[in-house]
Structures are given as structure tokens and as C-alpha cells.
C-alpha positions as CSV (number, residue, x, y, z in Angstrom):
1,X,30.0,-5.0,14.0
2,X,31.2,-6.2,10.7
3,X,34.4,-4.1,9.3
4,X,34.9,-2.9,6.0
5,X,37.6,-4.8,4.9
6,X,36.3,-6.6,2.1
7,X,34.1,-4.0,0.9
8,X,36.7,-0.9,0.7
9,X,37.8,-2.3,-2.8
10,X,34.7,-1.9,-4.3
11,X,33.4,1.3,-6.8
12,X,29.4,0.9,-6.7
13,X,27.0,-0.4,-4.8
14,X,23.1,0.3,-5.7
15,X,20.9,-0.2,-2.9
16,X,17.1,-0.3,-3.6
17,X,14.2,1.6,-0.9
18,X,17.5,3.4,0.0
19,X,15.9,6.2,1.7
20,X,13.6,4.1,3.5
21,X,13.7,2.8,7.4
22,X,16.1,0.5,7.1
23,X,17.7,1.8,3.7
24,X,19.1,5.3,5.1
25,X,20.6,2.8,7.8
26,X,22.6,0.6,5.5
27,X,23.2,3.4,3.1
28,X,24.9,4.7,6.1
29,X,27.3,2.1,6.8
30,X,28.6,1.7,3.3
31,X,29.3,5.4,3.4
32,X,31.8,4.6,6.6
33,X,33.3,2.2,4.1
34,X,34.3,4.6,1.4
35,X,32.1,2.8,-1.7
36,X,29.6,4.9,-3.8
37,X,26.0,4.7,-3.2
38,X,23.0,4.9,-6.2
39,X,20.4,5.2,-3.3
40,X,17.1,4.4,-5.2
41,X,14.0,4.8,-3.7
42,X,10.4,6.9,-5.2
43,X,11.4,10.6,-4.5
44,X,15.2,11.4,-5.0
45,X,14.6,14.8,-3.7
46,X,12.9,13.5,-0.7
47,X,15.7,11.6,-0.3
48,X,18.6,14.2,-0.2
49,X,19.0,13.7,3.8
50,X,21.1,10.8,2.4
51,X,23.9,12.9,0.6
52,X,25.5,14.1,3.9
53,X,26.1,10.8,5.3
54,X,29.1,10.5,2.6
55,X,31.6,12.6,1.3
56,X,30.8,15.1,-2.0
57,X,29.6,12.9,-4.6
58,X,29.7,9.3,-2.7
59,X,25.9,8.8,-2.7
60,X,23.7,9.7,-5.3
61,X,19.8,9.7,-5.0
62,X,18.2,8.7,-8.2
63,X,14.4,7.4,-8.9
64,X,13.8,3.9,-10.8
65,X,10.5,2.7,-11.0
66,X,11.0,-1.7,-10.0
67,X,8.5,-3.0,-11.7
68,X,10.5,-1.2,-15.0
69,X,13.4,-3.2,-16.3
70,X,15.0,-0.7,-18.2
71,X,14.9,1.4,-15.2
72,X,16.8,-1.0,-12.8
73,X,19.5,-2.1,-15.6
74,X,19.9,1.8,-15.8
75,X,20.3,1.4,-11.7
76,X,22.6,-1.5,-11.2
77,X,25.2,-0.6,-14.1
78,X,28.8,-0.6,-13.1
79,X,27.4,-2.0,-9.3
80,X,29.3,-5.0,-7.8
81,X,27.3,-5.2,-4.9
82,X,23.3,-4.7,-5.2
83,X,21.3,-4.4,-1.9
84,X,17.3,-4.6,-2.7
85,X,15.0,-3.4,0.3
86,X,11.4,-2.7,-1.3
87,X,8.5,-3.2,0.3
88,X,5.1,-2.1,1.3
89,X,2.4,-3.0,4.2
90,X,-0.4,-2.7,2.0
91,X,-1.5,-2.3,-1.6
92,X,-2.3,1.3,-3.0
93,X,-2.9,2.0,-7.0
94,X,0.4,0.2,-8.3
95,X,2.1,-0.3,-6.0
96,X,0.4,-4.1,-5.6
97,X,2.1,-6.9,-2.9
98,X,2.5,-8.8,-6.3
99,X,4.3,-6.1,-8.0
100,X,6.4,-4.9,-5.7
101,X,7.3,-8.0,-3.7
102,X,6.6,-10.8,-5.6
103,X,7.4,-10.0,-9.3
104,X,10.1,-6.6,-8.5
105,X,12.5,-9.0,-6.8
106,X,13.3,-11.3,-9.1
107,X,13.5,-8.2,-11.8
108,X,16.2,-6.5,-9.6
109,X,18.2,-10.3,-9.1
110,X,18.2,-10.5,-13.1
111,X,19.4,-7.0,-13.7
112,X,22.0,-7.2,-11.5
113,X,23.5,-10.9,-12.6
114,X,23.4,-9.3,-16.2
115,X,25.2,-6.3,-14.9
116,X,28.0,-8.4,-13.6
117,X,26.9,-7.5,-9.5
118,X,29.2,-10.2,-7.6
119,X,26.9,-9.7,-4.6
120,X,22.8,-9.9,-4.2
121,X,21.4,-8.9,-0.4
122,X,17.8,-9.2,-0.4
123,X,15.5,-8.3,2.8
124,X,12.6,-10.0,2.9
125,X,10.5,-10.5,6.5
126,X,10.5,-13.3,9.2
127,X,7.1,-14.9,7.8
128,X,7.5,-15.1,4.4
129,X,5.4,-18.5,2.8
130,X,4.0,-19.3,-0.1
131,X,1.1,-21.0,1.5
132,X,0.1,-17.9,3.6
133,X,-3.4,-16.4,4.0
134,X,-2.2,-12.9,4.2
135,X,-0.7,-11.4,0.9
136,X,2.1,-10.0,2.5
137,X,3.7,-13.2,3.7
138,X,2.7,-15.0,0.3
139,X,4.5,-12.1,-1.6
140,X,7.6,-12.2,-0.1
141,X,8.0,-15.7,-0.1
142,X,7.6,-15.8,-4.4
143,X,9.9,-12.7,-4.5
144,X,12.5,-14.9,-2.2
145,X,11.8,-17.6,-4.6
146,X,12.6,-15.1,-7.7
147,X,15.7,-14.0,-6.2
148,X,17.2,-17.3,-5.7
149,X,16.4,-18.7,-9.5
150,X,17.7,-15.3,-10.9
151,X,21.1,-15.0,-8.3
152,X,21.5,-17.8,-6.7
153,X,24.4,-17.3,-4.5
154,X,21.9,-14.0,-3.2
155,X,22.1,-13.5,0.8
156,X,18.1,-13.6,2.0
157,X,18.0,-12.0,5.2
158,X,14.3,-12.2,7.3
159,X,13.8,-9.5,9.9
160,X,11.0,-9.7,12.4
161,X,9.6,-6.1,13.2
162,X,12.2,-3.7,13.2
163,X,12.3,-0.8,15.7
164,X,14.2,1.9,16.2
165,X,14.2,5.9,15.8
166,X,11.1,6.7,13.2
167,X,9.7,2.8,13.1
168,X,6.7,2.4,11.9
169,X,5.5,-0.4,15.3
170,X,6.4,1.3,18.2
171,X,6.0,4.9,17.6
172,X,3.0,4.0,15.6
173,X,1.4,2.3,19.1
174,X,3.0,5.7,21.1
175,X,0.7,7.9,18.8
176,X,-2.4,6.4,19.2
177,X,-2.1,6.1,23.1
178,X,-1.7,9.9,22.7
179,X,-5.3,10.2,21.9
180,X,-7.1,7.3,22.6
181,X,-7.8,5.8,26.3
182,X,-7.3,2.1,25.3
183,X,-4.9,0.0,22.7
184,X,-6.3,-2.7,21.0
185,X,-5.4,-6.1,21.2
186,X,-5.9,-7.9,18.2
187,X,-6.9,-11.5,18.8
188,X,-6.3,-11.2,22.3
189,X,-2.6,-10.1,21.9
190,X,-1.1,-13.5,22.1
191,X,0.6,-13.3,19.1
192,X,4.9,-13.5,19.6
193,X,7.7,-11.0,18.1
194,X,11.4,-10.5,18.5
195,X,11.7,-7.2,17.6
196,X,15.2,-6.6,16.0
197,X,17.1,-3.4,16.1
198,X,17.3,-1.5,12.7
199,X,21.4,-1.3,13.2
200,X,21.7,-4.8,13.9
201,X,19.8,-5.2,10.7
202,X,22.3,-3.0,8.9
203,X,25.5,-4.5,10.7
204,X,24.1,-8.1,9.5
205,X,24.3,-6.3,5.7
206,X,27.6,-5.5,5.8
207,X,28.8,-8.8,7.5
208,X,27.0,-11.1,4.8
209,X,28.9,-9.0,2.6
210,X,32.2,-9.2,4.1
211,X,31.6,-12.8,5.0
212,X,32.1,-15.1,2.1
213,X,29.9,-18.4,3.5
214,X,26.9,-15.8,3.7
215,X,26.4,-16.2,-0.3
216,X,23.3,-18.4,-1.1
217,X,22.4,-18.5,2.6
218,X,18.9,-17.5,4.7
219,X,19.1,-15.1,8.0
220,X,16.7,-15.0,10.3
221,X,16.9,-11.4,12.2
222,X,15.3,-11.7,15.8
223,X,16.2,-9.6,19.1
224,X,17.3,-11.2,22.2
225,X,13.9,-11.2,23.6
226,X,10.2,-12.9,22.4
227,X,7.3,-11.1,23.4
228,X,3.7,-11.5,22.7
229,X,1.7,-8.2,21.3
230,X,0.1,-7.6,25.0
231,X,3.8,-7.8,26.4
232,X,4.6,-5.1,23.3
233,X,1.8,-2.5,24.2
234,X,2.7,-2.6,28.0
235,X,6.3,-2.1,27.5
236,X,5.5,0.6,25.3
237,X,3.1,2.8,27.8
238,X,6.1,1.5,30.7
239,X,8.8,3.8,28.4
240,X,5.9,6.2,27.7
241,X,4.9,6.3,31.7
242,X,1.3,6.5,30.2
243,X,-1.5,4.8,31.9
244,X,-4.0,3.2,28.9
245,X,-6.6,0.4,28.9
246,X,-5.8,-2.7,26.5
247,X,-8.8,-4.1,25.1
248,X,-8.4,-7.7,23.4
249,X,-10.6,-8.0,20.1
250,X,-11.4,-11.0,18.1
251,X,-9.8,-11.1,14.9
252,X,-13.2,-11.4,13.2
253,X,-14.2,-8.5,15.3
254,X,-10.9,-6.6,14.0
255,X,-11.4,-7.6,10.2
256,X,-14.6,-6.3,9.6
257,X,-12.6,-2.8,11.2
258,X,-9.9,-3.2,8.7
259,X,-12.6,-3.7,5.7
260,X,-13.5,-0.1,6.3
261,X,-10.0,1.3,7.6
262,X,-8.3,0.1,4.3
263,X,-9.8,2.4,2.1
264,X,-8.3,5.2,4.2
265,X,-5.5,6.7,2.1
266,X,-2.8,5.7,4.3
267,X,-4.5,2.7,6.7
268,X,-4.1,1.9,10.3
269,X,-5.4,-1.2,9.6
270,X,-5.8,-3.8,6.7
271,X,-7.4,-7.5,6.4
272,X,-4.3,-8.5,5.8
273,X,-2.3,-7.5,8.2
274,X,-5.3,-8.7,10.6
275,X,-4.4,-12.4,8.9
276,X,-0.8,-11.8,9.6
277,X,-1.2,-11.8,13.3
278,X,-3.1,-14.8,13.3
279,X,0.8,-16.1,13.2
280,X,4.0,-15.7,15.7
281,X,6.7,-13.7,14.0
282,X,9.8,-15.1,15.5
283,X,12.9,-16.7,14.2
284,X,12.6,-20.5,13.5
285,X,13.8,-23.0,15.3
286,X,17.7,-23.7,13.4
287,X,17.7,-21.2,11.3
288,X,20.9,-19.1,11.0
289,X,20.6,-16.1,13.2
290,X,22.5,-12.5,13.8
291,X,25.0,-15.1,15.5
292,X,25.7,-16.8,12.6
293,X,27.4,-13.4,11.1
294,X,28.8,-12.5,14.4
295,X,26.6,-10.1,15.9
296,X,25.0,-9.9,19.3
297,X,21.7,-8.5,19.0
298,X,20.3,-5.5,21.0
299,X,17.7,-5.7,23.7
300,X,14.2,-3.5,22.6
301,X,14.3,-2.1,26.3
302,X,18.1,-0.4,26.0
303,X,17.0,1.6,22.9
304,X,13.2,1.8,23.3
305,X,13.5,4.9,25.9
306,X,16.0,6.9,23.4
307,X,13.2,7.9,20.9
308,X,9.7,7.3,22.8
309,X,10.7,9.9,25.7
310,X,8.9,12.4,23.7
311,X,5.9,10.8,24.3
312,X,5.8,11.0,28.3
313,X,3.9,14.1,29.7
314,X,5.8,17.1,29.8
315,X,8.1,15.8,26.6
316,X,10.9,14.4,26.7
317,X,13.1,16.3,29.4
318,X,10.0,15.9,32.3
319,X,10.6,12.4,34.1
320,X,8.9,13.3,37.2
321,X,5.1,13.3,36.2
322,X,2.9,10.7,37.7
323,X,2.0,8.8,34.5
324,X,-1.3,10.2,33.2
């Protein structure tokens, strides 16, 4: 774990999607390091669980809309250190994959090089390409691309999926084998992860901040461990000690699924995040890694069992059912 050294000497840092998965995480270790906080993220009073993670007054929730510049400038003044975490799985009304992760970025990286930030931490996603079928992956490659010609000594760090308590994969997958009999397997579930643990993800925050050669550089954020999407589902109903068919279906067979699940309000499933599993999300072969910035990462299987226990039959406090 990185140690807060460097960063105790600083007033403010801002921290974009603050209150989100990985946002409450990091917002949590700069509160262990004594700086203020401007946690902005869509609801600031939704977002009030922050406040006790600090001391009176160290983290403020406020709202800033990113695809408004005068908002962020309003955000990032006095901050030394901005953090920018925004990003959605699918499109909904304005909040578009081009407004939010291409064009938002890059609005963030100018208001805080105007503001006088000294550091830029952008998360983007393991993936990101410009020359991608799925939106998603396109998007986040032009906001990296933003970033870098706005800040260019910006730290760019690329998770895979994150897990951890209240992710949005595995508790997701636990869900739905509460109430159907089967899982689907997307294009045969061949497609490869490294899931990453969201405080491994926070701890590699902090060191590229305390770590002087992470400036300008690229992170790819991978757990110890690959595993294909079938591998994923089993280990899941394994923690779960649920019994559930896995049927495989055809990616063309799964799009024209997702044409008519996307215009759900909140969608289990889009097109696009059918195209995205048409490729492995892994870390790269020589790209710089958790190692790099002197963290060991943490196997799925350690920390999987501390938040899906509710999910076995009885709860979480029955481990002697045979698995239903």
C-alpha cells in the first residue's frame, strides 16, 4: 500500500464520480491522508455516506454537471491534485458514451491545467481503442486521447472488471442466479478477464500520486488470476453453493436480446456490451502493471466469499445447506 507521504502537504484534491464504486474507495484513502476532498458526482445528497469517512469538513459533496465547463472550473479551483472517474455502461438521454467519456475528459484535463492542478489521475478501462466496434471501448480511448493533449504528464490507469463489495459483475451474476435456473454464456463464455480488486485500484491512485515516474504513464490494472467468463459464472455459484445451468449463446443470438433489453430503463443488456465481449479484457502483454507502482494484487477467490455469502441458502450465517 502506497503511504501518504507526499500527499499530506497538499490542501485540495477534487475527485470526479466520487461517490461512485471506485470513487467512495479512493475518496477514502485521501481522507486517511489528511487532504480535503470536493467529491463530485450527480447527487450530492446521495452522496453524504462520503462525509464520515473524514473528519468535520474534510470532504465536501458538491454536484457539477462534466459536460459544463464553467461547472468543473467551479470544481477544480484551489485543487492540486484532480482524480476524474466518470463513466457509464450504456447511454441514457445525456448522458451519451461521447459526452461523458469521450468529450468530458478532456474538459476536466483543461480545467484543471488552467486551475494550476500539479496532478491529473484518469481511470479509463482495460480495452480502451479507437478502432473498437463497441462504443464503450471507442469512447474511452478518445477521452484517454483528450486527457493526454490537455495534461500531458496525466497518470492513465486501465482496470479490467472491478469487483468487490456492491460491484456491478459479480453481484450482478449472484442476482440473477437467484431467480433464474440457468446463466447465460454469451458467445460461448470464452471470453478472458483479470478481475482487479476495487482497493487495489485505489492503493494504485494513491501510489501514482506519491510516485513521481507515474506522471505521463499508462497502468494496466489486472488481478493475479485470468479467467474466461464460463470460469467467472462457476466460481460465482462455487462462493454462492448454488447449483445453476450455463447455457452458451451466440453473440448474434445475444444481440438481437440486447436490441430489446436496451430500451429497459436501467438494461441488463446492450449491443454494445454484447460487442465488447467479442474481446479478452486482460492486461497487455508489457504494459506497466499494479507491480510497477508496488502493489501485489489480490486474488478474486480471497474476497469473493466476504460479500456473496448472502446469496447462499439460508443467508449468509447457514454454511451447511446442500447447495440448491
Amino acid at each position: 500500500m502506497s503511504q501518504p507521504s507526499s500527499l499530506a502537504n497538499q490542501q485540495i484534491v477534487t475527485v470526479f464520480g466520487a461517490s461512485g464504486f471506485i470513487g467512495r474507495n479512493i475518496v477514502r484513502e485521501l481522507a486517511k491522508r489528511g487532504v480535503r476532498v470536493n467529491a463530485v458526482c450527480r447527487d450530492p445528497e446521495h452522496a453524504k455516506f462520503l462525509k464520515p469517512m473524514g473528519v468535520v469538513g474534510q470532504i465536501t459533496p458538491m454536484r457539477a454537471d462534466v459536460t459544463d465547463e464553467e461547472a468543473i472550473a467551479g470544481a477544480v479551483s484551489g485543487a492540486s491534485i484532480v482524480i476524474n472517474l466518470v463513466g457509464i455502461l450504456h447511454s441514457s438521454g445525456r448522458n451519451t458514451f461521447d459526452a461523458v467519456q469521450a468529450t468530458a475528459p478532456g474538459l476536466i484535463a483543461k480545467a484543471a491545467k488552467r486551475a494550476g492542478a500539479g496532478k491529473f489521475i484518469h481511470v479509463s478501462a482495460i480495452g480502451a481503442d479507437s478502432e473498437s466496434g463497441a462504443a464503450y471501448a471507442r469512447t474511452k480511448a478518445q477521452g484517454e486521447e483528450a486527457v493526454r493533449g490537455a495534461f500531458p504528464q496525466a497518470t492513465i490507469l486501465r482496470p479490467s472488471i472491478v469487483f468487490g463489495p456492491n460491484d456491478a459483475f459479480f453481484n450482478r451474476f449472484a442476482g440473477m442466479a437467484m431467480v433464474s435456473p440457468f446463466l447465460p454464456l454469451i458467445g460461448g463464455g470464452t471470453t478472458k478477464f483479470q478481475p482487479v480488486y476495487v482497493d487495489d485500484v485505489a492503493d494504485a491512485a494513491m501510489a501514482a500520486l506519491d510516485r513521481p515516474e507515474a506522471a505521463g504513464r499508462t497502468y494496466e490494472l489486472g488481478g493475479p488470476t485470468v479467467f474466461t467468463f464460463r470460469e467467472l459464472m462457476q466460481l460465482t455459484l462455487k462462493v454462492m453453493r448454488r447449483k445453476r445451468l450455463l447455457i452458451e449463446i451466440p453473440f448474434w443470438a445475444a444481440k438481437i436480446q440486447a436490441t430489446v433489453l436496451e430500451l429497459l430503463p436501467s438494461p441488463p443488456l446492450t449491443r454494445d456490451q454484447v460487442e465488447l465481449l467479442k474481446t479478452d479484457n486482460v492486461v497487455a502483454p508489457g504494459a506497466r502493471t499494479l507491480a510497477e507502482l508496488g502493489i501485489e494484487a489480490t486474488a478474486v477467490d480471497a474476497i469473493l466469499p466476504t460479500y456473496l455469502e448472502k446469496f447462499r441458502p439460508g443467508g449468509r450465517y447457514n454454511s451447511d445447506r446442500i447447495p440448491a
